[in-house]
C-alpha positions as CSV (number, residue, x, y, z in Angstrom):
1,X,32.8,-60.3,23.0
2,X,34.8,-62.4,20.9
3,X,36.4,-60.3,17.6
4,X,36.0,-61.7,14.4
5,X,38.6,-62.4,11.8
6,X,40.2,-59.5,10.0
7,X,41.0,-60.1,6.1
8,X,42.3,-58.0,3.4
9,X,40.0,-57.6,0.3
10,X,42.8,-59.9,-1.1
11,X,42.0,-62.5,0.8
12,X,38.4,-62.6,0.9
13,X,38.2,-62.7,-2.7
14,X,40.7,-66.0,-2.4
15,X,37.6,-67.4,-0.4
16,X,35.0,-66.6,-3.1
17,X,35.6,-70.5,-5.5
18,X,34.2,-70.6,-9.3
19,X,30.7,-71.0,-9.5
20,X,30.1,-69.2,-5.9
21,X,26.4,-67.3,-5.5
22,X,26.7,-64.5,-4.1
23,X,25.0,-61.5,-2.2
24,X,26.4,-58.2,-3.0
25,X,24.4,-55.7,-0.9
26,X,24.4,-52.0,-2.3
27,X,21.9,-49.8,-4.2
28,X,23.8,-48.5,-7.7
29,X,26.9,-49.6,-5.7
30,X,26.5,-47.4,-2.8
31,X,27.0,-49.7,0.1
32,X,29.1,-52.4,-1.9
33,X,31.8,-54.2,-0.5
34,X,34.1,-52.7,-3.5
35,X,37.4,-53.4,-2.3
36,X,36.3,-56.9,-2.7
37,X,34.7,-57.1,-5.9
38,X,38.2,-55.1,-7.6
39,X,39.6,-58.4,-5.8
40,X,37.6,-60.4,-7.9
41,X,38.1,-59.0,-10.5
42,X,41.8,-59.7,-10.3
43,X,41.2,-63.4,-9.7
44,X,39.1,-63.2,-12.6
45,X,36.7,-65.7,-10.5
46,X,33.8,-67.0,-13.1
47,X,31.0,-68.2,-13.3
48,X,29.5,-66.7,-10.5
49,X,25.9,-65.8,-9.9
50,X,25.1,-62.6,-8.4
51,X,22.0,-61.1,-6.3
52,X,22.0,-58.1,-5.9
53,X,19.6,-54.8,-6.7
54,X,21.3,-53.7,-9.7
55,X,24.4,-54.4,-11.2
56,X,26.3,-51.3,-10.6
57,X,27.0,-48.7,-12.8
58,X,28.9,-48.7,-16.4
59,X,30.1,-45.2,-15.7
60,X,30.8,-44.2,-11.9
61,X,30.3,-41.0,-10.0
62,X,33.6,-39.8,-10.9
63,X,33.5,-40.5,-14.5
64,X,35.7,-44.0,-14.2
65,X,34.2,-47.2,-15.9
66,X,32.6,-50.3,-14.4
67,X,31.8,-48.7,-10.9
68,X,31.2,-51.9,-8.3
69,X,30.1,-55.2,-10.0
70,X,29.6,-53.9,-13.3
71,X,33.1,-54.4,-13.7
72,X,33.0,-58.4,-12.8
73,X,30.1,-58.3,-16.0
74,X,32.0,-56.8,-18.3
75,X,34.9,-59.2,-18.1
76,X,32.4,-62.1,-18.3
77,X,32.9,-63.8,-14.8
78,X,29.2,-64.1,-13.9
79,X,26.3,-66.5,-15.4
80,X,23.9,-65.2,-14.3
81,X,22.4,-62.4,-12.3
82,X,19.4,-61.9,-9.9
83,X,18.5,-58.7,-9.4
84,X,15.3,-56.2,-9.8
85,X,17.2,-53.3,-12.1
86,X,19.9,-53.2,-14.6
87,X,19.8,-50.4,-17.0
88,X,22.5,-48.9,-15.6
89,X,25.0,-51.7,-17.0
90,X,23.8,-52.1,-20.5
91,X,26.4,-54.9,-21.0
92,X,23.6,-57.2,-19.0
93,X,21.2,-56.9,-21.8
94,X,23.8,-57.0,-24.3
95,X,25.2,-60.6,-22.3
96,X,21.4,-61.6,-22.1
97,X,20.4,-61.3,-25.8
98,X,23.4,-63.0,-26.8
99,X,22.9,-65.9,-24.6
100,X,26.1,-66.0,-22.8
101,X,24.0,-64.8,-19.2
102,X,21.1,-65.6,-17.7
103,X,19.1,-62.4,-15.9
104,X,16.3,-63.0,-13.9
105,X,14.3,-59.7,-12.9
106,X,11.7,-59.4,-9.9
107,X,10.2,-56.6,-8.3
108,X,12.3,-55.0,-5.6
109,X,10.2,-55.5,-2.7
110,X,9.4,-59.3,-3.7
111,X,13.2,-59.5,-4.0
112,X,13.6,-58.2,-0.5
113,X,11.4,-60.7,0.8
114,X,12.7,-63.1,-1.1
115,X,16.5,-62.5,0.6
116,X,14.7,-62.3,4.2
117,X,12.7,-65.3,3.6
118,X,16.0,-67.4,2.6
119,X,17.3,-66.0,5.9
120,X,14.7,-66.7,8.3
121,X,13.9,-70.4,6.5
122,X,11.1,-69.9,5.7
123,X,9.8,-72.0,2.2
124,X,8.4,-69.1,0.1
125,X,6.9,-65.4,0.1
126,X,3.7,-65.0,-1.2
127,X,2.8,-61.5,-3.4
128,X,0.6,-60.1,-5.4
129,X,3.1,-58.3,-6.8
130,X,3.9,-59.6,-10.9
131,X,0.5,-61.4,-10.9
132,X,-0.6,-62.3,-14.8
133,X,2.6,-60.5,-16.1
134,X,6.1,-62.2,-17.1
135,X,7.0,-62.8,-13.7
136,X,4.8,-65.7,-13.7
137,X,7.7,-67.0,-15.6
138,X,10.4,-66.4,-14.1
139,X,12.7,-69.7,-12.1
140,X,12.1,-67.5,-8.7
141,X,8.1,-68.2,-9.1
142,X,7.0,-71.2,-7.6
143,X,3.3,-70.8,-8.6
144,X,-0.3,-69.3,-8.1
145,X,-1.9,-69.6,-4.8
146,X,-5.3,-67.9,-4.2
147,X,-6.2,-66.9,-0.6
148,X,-10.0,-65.1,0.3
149,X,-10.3,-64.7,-3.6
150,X,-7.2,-62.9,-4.4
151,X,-4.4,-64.1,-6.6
152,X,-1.1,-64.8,-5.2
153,X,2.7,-65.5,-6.7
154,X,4.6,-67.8,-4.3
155,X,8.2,-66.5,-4.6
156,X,11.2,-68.8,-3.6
157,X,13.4,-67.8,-1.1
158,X,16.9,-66.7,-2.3
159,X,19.8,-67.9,-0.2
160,X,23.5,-67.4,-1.2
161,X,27.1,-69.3,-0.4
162,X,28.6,-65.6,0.5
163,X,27.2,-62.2,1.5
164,X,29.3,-59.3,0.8
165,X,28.2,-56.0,2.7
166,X,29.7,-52.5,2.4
167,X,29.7,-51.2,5.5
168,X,30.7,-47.5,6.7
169,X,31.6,-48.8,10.4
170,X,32.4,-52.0,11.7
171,X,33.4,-52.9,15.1
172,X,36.0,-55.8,16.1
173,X,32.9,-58.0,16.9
174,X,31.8,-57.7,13.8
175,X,28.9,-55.0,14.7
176,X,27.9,-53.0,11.8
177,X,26.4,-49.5,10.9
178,X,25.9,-48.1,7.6
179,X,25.7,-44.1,6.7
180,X,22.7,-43.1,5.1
181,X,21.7,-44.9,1.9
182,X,24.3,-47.7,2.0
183,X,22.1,-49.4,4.7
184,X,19.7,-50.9,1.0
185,X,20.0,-54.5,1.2
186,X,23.0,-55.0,2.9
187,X,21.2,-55.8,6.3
188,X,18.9,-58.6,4.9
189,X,21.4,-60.3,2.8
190,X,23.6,-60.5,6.4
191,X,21.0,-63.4,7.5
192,X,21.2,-64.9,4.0
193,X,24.4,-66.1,3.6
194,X,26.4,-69.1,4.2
195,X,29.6,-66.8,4.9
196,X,29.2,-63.1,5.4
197,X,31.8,-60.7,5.0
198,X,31.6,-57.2,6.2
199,X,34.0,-54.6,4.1
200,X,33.7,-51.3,6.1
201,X,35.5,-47.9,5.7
202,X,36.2,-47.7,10.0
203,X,37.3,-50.2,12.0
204,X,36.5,-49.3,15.5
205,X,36.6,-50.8,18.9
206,X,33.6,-52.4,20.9
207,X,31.4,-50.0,22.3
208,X,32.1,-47.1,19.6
209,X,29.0,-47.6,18.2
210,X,25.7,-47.6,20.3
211,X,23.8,-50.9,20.4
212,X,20.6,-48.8,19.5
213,X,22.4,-47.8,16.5
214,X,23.9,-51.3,15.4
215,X,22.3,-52.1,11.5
216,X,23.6,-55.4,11.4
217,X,24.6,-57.6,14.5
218,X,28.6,-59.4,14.6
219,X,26.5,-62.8,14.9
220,X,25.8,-62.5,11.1
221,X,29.5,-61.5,10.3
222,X,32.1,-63.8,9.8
223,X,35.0,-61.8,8.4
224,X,35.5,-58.4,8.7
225,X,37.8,-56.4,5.4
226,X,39.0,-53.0,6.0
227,X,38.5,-51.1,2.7
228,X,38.6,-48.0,1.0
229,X,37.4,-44.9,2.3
230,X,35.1,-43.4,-0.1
């Protein structure tokens, strides 16, 4: 099995061009490729556009500010923001109301499907979820279907140029497996992605990880970062 391309956080951030959408898989940053994101930060990268759950966290678990890709809000590098919770990075309301970024909120599960539907190609997910509330209005619904009598929202699929998992294991082939809750979103997005790159705490060989136990397969991966261990 062939092994993928090894990167420092560095230099995937140096991938990631002005303007990029991307994937940021994670749940309150837990499971975020973070290594990364400090990378971006850096580079000061702009106007990106980011899908993710949330947007981080404006204070972290250890008391230090802009945990994950709250940070990349709070200097002003993204335009706008996909994601299905933000009140734990009040700066996204405070961006929003001023007019300098756009937020687009959807139920979690209909953003879920959403990611998976932009990964298998498929043209839309259809959910009664948001039915006559402001979801209606939101850019991500295509419209009102009804099917045997019951209202519908037909949701657009979400695809993105990069995907950027946080990963607790990785193997050389690009094989992942995430520890408990960092698993969120991190395996859909993998399918979503023009370019996915896997950050993980352990780089292991082949075979160190069981193939019943493999989250995400190397297929998806294209670069593989070796971050921080948390």
């Amino acid at each position: 099995m062939a092994k993928k391309p090894v990167l420092t956080a560095m230099e995937a951030a140096k991938m990631i061009p002005d303007g990029a959408t991307i994937m940021c898989g994670g749940f309150l940053a837990c499971g975020q490729a973070r290594a990364i994101v400090k990378e971006l930060v850096k580079l000061g990268t702009k106007d990106l556009t980011l899908i993710a759950n949330d947007m981080g966290r404006a204070v972290g678990p250890m008391g230090e500010e802009f945990f994950g890709i709250a940070e990349l809000i709070h200097n002003h590098q993204v335009k706008r923001v996909i994601a299905t919770h933000v009140g734990m990075t009040p700066e996204v309301g405070e961006q929003m109301n001023a007019g300098t970024l756009e937020v687009n909120l959807i139920p979690q599960g209909s953003m879920a499907e959403c990611i998976r539907a932009g990964g298998a190609g498929l043209g839309g997910v259809l959910t009664p979820v948001g039915v006559d509330t402001l979801i209606e209005e939101s850019p991500l619904c295509m419209g009102k279907q009804v099917i045997n009598g019951k209202e519908y929202l037909l949701m657009a699929p979400l695809h993105a140029d990069f995907a950027l998992l946080g990963t607790y294991k990785c193997d050389e082939a690009g094989n992942c497996w995430y520890k408990g809750t960092m698993r969120n979103f991190n395996t859909v997005m993998a399918t979503a992605a023009d370019t996915v790159i896997a950050e993980t705490e352990y780089l292991v060989p082949v075979g160190e990880i069981e193939p019943e136990n493999i989250h995400t397969y190397g297929m998806c991966v294209d670069y593989i970062v070796e971050g921080e261990r948390k």
